[in-house]
C-alpha positions in Angstrom: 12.1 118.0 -6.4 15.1 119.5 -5.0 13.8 118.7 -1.1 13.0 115.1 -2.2 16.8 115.0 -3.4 18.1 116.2 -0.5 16.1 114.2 1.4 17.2 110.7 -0.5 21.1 112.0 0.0 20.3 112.4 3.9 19.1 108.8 4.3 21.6 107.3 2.4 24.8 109.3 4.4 22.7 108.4 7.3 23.1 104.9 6.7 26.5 104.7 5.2 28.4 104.3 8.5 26.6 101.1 9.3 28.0 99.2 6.4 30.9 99.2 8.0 29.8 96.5 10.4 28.6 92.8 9.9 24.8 92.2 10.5 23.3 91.9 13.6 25.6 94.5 15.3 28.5 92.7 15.2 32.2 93.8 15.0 34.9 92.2 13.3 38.8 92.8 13.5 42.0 93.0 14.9 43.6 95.6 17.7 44.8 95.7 20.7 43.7 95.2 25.0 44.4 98.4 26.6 43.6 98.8 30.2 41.6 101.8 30.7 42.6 105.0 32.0 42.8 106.0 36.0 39.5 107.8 38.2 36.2 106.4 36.5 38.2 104.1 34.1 40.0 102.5 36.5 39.1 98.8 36.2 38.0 98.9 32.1 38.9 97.0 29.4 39.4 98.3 26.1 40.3 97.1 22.5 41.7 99.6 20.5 41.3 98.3 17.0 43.3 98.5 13.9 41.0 101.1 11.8 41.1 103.6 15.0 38.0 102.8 17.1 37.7 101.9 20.6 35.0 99.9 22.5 35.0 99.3 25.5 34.8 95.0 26.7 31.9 93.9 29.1 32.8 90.8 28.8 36.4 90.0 28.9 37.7 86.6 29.7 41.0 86.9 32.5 43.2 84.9 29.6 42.7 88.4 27.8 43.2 90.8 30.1 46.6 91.6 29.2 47.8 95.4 28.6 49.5 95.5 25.0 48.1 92.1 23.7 47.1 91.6 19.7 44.1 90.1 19.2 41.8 88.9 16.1 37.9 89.8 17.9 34.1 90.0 17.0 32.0 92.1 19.3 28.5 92.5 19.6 26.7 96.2 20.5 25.2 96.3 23.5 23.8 99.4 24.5 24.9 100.1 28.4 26.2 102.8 30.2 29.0 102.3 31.8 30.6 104.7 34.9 33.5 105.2 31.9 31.1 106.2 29.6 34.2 107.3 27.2 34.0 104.4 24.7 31.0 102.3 23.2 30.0 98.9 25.3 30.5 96.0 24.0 30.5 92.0 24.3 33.1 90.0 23.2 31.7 87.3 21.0 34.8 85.5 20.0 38.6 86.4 20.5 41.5 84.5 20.1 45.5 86.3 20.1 47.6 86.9 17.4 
């Protein structure tokens, strides 16, 4: 009894960090562009958002590609590794500033 506990309390703790997130992998909030760091990173996109998490944007449109800019965003996962590879890929699936 105790394993089948223990077991029920894994899955749901397993599962408890993708509530967080709308269905279908998508994103929603606010933050802010960031361009990414220098070697590796030089080049990168980022959107630092409001809760603490970064992701970095495959798919940034040139209007948005300002350093310090506010914006509202949804992304969508997409699994890719990028030369960065020190923040989670993402596309952007609507963004519009604040």
């Amino acid at each position: 009894m105790k394993r089948l506990i223990a077991l029920a309390l894994f899955g749901v703790l397993a599962v408890l960090p993708a509530c967080r997130e709308r269905p279908l992998g998508l994103i929603v909030g606010t933050g802010t562009i960031h361009h990414g760091g220098g070697g590796e990173c030089t080049g990168v996109w980022i959107v630092h958002d409001d809760s603490g998490r970064e992701y970095e944007l495959i798919s940034l449109a040139a209007e948005f590609r300002q350093d310090e800019l506010r914006v509202r965003f949804t992304l969508r996962k997409r699994p890719v590794v990028s030369i960065c590879m020190r923040w989670e890929t993402v596309d952007v699936v609507s963004m519009t500033k604040l």
